[in-house]
C-alpha beads as a LAMMPS data file, in Angstrom:
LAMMPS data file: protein, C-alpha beads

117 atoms
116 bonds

1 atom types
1 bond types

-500.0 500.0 xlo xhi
-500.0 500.0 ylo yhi
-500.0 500.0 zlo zhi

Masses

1 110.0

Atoms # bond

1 1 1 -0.801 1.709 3.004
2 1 1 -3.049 -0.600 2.368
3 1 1 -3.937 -2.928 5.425
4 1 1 -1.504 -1.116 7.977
5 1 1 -2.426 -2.616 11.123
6 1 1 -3.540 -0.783 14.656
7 1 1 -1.172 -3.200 16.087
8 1 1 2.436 -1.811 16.978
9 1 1 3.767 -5.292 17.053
10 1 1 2.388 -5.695 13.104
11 1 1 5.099 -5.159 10.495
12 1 1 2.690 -3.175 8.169
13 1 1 2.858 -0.283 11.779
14 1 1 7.081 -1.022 12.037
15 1 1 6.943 0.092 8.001
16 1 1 4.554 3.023 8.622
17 1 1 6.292 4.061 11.486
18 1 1 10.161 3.841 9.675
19 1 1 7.993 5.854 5.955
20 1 1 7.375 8.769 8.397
21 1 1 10.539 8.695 10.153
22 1 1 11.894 8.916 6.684
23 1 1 9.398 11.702 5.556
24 1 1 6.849 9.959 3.874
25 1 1 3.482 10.745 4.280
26 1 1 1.253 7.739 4.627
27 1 1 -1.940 6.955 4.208
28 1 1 -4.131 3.859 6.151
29 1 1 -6.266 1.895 4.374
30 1 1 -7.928 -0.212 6.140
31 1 1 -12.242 -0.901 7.385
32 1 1 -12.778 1.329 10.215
33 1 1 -12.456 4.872 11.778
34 1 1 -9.663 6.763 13.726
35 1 1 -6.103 7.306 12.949
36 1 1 -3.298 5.031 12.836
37 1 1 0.486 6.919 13.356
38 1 1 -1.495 10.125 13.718
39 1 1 -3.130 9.885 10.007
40 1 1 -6.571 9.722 9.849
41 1 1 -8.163 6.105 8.109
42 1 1 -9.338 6.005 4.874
43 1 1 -11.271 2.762 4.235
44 1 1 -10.580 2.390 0.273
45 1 1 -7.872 3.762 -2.183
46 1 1 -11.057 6.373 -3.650
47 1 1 -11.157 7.792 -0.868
48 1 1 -7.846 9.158 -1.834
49 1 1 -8.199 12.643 -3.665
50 1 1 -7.028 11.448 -7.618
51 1 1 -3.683 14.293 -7.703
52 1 1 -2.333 12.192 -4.450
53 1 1 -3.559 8.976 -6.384
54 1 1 -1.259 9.919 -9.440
55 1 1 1.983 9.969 -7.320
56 1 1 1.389 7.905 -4.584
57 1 1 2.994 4.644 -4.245
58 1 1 0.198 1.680 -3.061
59 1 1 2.128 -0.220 -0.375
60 1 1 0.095 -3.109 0.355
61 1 1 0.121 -5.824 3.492
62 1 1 -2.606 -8.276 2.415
63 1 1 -3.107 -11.799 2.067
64 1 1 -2.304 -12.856 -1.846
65 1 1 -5.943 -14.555 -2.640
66 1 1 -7.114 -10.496 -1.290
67 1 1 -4.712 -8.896 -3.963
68 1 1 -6.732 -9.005 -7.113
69 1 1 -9.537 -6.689 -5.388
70 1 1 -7.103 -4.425 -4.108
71 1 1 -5.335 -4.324 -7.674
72 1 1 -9.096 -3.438 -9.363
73 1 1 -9.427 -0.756 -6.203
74 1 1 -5.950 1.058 -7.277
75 1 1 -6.731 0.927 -10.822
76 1 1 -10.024 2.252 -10.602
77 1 1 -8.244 5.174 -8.240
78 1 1 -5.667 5.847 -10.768
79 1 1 -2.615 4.611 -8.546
80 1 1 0.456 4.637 -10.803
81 1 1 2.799 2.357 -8.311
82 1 1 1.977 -0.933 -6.748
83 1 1 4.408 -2.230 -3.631
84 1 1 3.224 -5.608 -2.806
85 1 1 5.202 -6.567 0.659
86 1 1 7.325 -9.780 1.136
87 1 1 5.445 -12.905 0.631
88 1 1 3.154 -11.686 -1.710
89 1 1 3.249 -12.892 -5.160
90 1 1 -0.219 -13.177 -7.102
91 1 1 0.811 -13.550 -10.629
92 1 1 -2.993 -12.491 -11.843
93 1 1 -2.602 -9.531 -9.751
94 1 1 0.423 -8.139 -10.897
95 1 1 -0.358 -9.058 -14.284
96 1 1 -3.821 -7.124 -14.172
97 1 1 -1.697 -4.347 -12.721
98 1 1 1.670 -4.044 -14.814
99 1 1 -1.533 -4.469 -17.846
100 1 1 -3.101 -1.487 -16.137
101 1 1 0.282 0.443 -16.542
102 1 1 1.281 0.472 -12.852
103 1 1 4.722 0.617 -11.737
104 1 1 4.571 -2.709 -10.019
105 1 1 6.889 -3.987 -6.838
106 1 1 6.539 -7.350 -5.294
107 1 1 7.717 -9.392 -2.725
108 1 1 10.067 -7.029 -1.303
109 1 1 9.559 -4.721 1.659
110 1 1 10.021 -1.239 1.248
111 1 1 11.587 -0.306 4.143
112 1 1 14.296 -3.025 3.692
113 1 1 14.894 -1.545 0.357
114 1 1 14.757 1.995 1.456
115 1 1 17.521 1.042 4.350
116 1 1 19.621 -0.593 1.696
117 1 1 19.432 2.163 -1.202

Bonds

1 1 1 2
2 1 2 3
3 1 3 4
4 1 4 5
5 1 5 6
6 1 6 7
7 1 7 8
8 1 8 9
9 1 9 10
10 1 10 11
11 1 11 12
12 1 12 13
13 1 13 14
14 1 14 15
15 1 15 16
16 1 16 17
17 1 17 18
18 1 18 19
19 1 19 20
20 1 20 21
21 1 21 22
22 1 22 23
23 1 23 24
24 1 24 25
25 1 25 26
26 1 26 27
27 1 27 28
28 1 28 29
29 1 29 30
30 1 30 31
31 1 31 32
32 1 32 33
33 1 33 34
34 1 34 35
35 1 35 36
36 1 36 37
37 1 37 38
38 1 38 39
39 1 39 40
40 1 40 41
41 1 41 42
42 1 42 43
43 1 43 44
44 1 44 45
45 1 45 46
46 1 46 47
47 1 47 48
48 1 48 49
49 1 49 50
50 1 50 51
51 1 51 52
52 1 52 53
53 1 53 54
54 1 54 55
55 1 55 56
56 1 56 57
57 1 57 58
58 1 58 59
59 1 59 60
60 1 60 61
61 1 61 62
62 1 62 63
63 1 63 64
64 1 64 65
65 1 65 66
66 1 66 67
67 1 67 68
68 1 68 69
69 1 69 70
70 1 70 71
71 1 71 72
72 1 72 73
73 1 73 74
74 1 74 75
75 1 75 76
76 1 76 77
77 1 77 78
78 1 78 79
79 1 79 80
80 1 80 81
81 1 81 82
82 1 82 83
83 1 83 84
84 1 84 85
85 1 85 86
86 1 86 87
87 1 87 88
88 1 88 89
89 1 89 90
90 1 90 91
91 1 91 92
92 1 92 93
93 1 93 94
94 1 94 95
95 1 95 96
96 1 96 97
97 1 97 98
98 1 98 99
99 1 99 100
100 1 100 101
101 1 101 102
102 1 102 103
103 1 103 104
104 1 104 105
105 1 105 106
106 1 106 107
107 1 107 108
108 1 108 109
109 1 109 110
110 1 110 111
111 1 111 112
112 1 112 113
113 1 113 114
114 1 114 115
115 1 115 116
116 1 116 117
């Protein structure tokens, strides 16, 4: 999860929080140390060993003018899925992504969609 926040008020924590509930296993992505929901922070997607890369889903709560870097971050990891949560639209981004092969998700939250499936 790219950009959860330390913040239990945040909605990126509320999503994180509902993912393991559900029995996903998440992964912060975020500048920093420590853990966030009990999982240790990784502070860019190649951190992320490449087999968990190739089936991992890139759910991401950033501002839209941040998505492009994040886009060229999960491409260079190998990500195969892109979730971009509600609000965020970039058209280069998810252009350069869907290009890039990605399974690509946008403007939708996941845990909305997972609630509703």
């Amino acid at each position: 999860m790219v950009g959860l926040s330390t913040d239990p008020f945040r909605p990126s924590y509320h999503v994180g929080e509902f993912l393991q509930e559900k029995g996903y296993k998440i992964i912060p992505v975020r500048p920093g140390k420590g853990h966030i929901l009990g999982e240790p922070i990784v502070n860019k997607l190649s951190d992320i060993p490449p087999d968990v890369m190739q089936t991992a889903v890139v759910d991401v709560f950033r501002r839209n003018e941040d998505l492009e870097a994040v886009v060229d971050e999960a491409i260079a990891a190998h990500a195969t899925g892109l979730w971009l949560q509600l609000g965020l639209t970039n058209e280069a981004a998810i252009q350069k992504a869907t290009d890039a092969g990605m399974t690509v998700v946008f403007d939708k939250c996941i845990r909305i969609e997972l609630e509703h499936s």
